[in-house]
N, C-alpha and C positions, 0 to 999 in steps of 0.2 A: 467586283460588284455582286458575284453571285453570290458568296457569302453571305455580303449584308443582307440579302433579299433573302436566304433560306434563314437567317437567324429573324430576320423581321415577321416573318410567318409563323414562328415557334418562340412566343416571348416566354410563354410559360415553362417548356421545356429547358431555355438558354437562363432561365430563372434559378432553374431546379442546378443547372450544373453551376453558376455561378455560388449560388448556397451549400453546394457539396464544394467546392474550393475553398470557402470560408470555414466550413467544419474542419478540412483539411489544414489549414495555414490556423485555424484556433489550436488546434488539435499538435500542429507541430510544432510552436511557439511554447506550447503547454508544455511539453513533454521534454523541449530542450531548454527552458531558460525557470521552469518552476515560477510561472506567471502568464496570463494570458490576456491578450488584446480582444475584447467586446465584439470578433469580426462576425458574427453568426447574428449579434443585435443590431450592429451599424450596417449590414449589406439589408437588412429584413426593415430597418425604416428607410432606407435607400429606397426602394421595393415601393413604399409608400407614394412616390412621386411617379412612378411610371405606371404602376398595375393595379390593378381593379379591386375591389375588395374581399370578392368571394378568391380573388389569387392569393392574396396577403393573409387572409384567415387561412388557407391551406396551406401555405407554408409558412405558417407561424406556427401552426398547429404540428405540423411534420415536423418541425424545429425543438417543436419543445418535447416530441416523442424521441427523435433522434438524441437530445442533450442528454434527457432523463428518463430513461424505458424503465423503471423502478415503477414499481404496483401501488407505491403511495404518489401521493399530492403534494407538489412542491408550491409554493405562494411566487418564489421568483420568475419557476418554468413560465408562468403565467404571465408575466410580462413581458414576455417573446409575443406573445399573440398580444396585448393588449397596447404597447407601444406603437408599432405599425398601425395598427388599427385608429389610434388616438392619432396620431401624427395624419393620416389619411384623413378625416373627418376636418382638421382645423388648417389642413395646409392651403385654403382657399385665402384665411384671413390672413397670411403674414405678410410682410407689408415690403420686403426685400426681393431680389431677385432670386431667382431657382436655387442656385451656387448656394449663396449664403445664409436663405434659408434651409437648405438640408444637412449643412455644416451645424447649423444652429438645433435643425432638433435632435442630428447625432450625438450631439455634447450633452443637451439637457434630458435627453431619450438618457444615456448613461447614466447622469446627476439624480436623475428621477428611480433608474433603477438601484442604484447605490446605496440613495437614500433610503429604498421600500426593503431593500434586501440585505443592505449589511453597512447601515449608516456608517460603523467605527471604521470599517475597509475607506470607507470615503475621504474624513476627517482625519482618521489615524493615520495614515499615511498616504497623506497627500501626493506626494513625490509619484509614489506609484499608479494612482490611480491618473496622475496627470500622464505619465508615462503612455498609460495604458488608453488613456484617452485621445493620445496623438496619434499614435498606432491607429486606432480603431479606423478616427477620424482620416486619416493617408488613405487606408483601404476603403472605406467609404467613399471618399470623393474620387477614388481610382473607379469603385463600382459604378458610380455617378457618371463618371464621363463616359463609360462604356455603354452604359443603357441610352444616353444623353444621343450619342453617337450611332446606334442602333433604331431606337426608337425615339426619337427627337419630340422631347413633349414640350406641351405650349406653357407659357404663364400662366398660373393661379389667379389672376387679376379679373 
């Protein structure tokens, strides 16, 4: 029980390490199979259900400096911070329970970035992106139940 209580006291901090695990499992997925699961996008609208918004702007914003530390402007980086963000704002209206609605915006969170960032990645090879969508979605709802179980949040309703 002491755990729970020292992790429940530091959401921001057990935030930060669960997103540096997700860079790490993107990062080594990347490196050994030449494809990578969305897990830095699906743990950051994860994030959206538990954490406030000035937490979710700072690490979405850390997020996108971590991915892309390049001196220019990426339009995708950008949707690290503005998914979570959107997802936070409309997760009052969705109409399902918690589960199924965070399943749902990690699928459409990805659909949506796909589409803004590399439409033909999406359609062209479905297979993969479906792939890479189960992936994402497993770690996501692994994130989910850990924050769930941590910090146990109520119903949007």
């Amino acid at each position: 029980m002491l755990h729970r209580k020292l992790l429940g006291q530091n959401k921001l901090f057990a935030s930060l390490l669960i997103l540096l695990l997700a860079f790490g499992f993107q990062y080594g997925v990347k490196t050994s199979f030449g494809w990578s699961p969305d897990f830095v996008l699906g743990t950051l609208i994860t994030f959206s259900f538990f954490l406030g918004f000035i937490e979710i702007l700072f690490l979405g914003a850390a997020s996108a400096l971590l991915l892309n530390w390049q001196p220019y402007f990426s339009p995708e980086i950008l949707m690290f911070i503005i998914l979570p963000i959107l997802v936070f704002g409309v997760k009052k209206y969705f109409p399902w329970r918690m589960e199924i609605n965070h399943l749902l915006s990690v699928f459409f969170g990805l659909v949506i970035f796909y589409g803004i960032s590399s439409y033909g990645s999406l359609f062209g090879n479905l297979t993969l992106f479906l792939k890479s969508a189960g992936w994402t979605l497993m770690f996501s709802a692994f994130v989910f139940q850990v924050f769930n179980y941590f910090y146990p949040a109520k119903e949007m309703r």
